[in-house]
Backbone as ProteinMPNN parsed JSONL, in Angstrom:
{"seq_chain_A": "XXXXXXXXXXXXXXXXXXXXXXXXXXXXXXXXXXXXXXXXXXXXXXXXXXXXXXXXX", "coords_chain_A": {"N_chain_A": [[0.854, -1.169, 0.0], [0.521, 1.886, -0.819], [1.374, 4.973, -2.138], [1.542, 8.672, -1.89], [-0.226, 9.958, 0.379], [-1.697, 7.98, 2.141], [-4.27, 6.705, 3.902], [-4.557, 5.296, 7.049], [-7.386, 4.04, 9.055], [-8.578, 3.666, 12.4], [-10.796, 1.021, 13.18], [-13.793, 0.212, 15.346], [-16.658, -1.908, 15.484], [-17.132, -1.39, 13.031], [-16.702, 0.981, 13.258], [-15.504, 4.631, 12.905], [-12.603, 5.773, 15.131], [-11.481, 7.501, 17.486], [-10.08, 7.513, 19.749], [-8.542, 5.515, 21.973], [-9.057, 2.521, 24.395], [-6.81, -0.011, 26.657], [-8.082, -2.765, 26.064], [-9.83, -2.459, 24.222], [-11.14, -3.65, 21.1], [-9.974, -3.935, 17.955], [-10.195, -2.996, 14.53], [-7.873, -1.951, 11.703], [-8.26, -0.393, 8.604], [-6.246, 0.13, 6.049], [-5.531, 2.64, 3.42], [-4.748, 2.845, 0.119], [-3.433, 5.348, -1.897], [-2.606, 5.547, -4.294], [-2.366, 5.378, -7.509], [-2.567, 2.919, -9.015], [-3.606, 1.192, -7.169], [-5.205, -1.505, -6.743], [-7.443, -3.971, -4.968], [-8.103, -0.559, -3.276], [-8.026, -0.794, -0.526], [-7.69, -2.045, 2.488], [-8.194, -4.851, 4.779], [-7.381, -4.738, 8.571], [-6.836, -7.969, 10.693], [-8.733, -8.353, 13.52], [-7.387, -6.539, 15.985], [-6.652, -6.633, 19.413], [-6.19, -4.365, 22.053], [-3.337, -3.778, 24.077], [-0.853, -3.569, 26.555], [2.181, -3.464, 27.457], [3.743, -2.521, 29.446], [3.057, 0.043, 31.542], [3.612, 3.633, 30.746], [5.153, 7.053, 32.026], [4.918, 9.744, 31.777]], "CA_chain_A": [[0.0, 0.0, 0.0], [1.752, 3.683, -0.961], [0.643, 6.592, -2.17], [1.698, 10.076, -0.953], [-1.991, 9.943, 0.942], [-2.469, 6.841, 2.506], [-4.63, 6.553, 5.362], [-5.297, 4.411, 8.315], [-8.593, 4.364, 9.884], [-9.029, 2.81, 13.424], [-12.718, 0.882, 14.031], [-14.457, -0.355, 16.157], [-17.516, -2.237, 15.54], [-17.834, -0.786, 11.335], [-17.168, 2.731, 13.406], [-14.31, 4.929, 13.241], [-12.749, 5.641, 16.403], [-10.591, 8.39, 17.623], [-9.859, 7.427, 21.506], [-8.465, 3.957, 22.079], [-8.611, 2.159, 25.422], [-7.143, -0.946, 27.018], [-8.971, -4.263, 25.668], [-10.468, -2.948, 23.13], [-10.765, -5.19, 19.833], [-10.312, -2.74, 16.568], [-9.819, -3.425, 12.91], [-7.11, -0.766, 10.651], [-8.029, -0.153, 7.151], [-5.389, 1.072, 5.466], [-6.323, 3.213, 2.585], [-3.534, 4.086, -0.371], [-3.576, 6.744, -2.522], [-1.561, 5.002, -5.46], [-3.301, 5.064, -8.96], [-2.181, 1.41, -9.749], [-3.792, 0.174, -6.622], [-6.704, -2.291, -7.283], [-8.75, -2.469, -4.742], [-7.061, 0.577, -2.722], [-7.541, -0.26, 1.011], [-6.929, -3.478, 3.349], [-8.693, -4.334, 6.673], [-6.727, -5.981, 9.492], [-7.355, -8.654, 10.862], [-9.406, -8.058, 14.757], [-6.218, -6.448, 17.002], [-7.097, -6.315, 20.609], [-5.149, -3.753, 22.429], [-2.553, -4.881, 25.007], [0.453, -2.864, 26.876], [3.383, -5.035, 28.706], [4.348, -1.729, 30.987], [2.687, 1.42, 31.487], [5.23, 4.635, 30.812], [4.798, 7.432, 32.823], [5.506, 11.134, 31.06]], "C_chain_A": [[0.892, 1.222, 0.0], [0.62, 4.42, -1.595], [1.616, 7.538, -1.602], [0.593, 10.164, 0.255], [-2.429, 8.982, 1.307], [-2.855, 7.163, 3.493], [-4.694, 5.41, 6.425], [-6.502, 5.051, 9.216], [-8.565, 2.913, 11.174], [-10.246, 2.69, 13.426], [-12.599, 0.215, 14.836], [-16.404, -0.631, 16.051], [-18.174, -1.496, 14.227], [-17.843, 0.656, 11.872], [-15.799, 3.302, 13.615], [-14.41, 5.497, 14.536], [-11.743, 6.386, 16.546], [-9.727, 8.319, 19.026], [-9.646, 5.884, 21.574], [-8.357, 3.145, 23.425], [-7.96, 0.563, 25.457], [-7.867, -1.695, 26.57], [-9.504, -4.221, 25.246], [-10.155, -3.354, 21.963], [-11.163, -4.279, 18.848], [-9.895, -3.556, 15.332], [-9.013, -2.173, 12.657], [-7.614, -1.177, 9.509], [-6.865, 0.54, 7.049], [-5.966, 1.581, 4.116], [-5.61, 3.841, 1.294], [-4.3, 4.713, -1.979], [-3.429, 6.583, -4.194], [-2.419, 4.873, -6.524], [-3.397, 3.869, -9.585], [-2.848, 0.591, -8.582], [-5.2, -0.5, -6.71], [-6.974, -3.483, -6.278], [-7.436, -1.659, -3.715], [-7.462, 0.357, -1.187], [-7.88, -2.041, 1.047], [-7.338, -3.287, 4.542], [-8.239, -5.346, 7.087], [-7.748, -6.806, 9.685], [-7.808, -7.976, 12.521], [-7.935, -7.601, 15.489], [-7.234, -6.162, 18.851], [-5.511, -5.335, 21.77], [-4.583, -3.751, 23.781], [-1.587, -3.845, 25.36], [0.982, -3.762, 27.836], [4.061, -4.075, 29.771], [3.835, -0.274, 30.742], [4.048, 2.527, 31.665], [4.652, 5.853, 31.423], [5.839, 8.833, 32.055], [5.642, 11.896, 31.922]], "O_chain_A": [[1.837, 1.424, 0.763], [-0.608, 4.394, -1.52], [2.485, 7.12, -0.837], [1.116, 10.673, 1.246], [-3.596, 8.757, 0.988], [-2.156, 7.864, 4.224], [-5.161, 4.414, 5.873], [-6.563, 6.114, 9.835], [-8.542, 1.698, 10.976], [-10.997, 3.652, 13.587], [-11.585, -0.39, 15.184], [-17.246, 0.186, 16.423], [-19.334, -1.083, 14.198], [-18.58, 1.513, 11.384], [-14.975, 2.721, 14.321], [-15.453, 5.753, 15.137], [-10.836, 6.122, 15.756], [-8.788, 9.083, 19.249], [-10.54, 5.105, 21.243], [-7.151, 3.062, 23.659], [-8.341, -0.205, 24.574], [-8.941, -1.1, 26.653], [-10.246, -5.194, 25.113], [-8.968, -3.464, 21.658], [-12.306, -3.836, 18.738], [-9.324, -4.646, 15.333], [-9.36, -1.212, 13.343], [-7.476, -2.374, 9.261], [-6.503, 1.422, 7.827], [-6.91, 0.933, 3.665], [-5.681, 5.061, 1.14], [-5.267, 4.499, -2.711], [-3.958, 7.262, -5.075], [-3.355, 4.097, -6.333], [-4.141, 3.673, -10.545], [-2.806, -0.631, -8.727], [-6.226, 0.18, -6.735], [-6.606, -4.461, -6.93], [-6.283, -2.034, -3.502], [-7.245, 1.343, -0.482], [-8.155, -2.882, 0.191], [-7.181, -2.319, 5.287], [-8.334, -6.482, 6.625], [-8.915, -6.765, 9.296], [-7.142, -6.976, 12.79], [-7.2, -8.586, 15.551], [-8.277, -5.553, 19.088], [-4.355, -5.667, 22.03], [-5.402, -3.721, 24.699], [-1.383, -3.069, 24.427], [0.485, -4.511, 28.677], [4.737, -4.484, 30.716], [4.224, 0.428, 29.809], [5.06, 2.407, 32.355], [3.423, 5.794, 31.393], [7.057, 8.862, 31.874], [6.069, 13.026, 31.686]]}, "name": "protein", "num_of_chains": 1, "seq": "XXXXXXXXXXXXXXXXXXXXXXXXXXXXXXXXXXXXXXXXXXXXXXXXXXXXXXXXX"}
């Protein structure tokens, strides 16, 4: 996937999603830009979101 303009969209549940917590279970589209690409976006597979050590700013 390329382009100048690719996107990624986070969902959740067919909804985009701007705020991500802890354990929840999202899909990425990716989305490229590229004139040669046929079809032009790609959806993960289910990620569920996981951290192995909280960091502390």
């Amino acid at each position: 996937m390329g382009g100048e303009r690719r996107t990624c969209r986070w969902e959740q549940c067919h909804l985009s999603v701007s705020a991500l917590q802890m354990g929840d279970v999202v899909n990425c589209t990716l989305t490229s830009a590229a004139d040669c690409a046929d079809p032009n976006d790609a959806l993960s597979n289910e990620i569920a979101l996981t951290a192995a050590r909280r960091w502390e700013c």
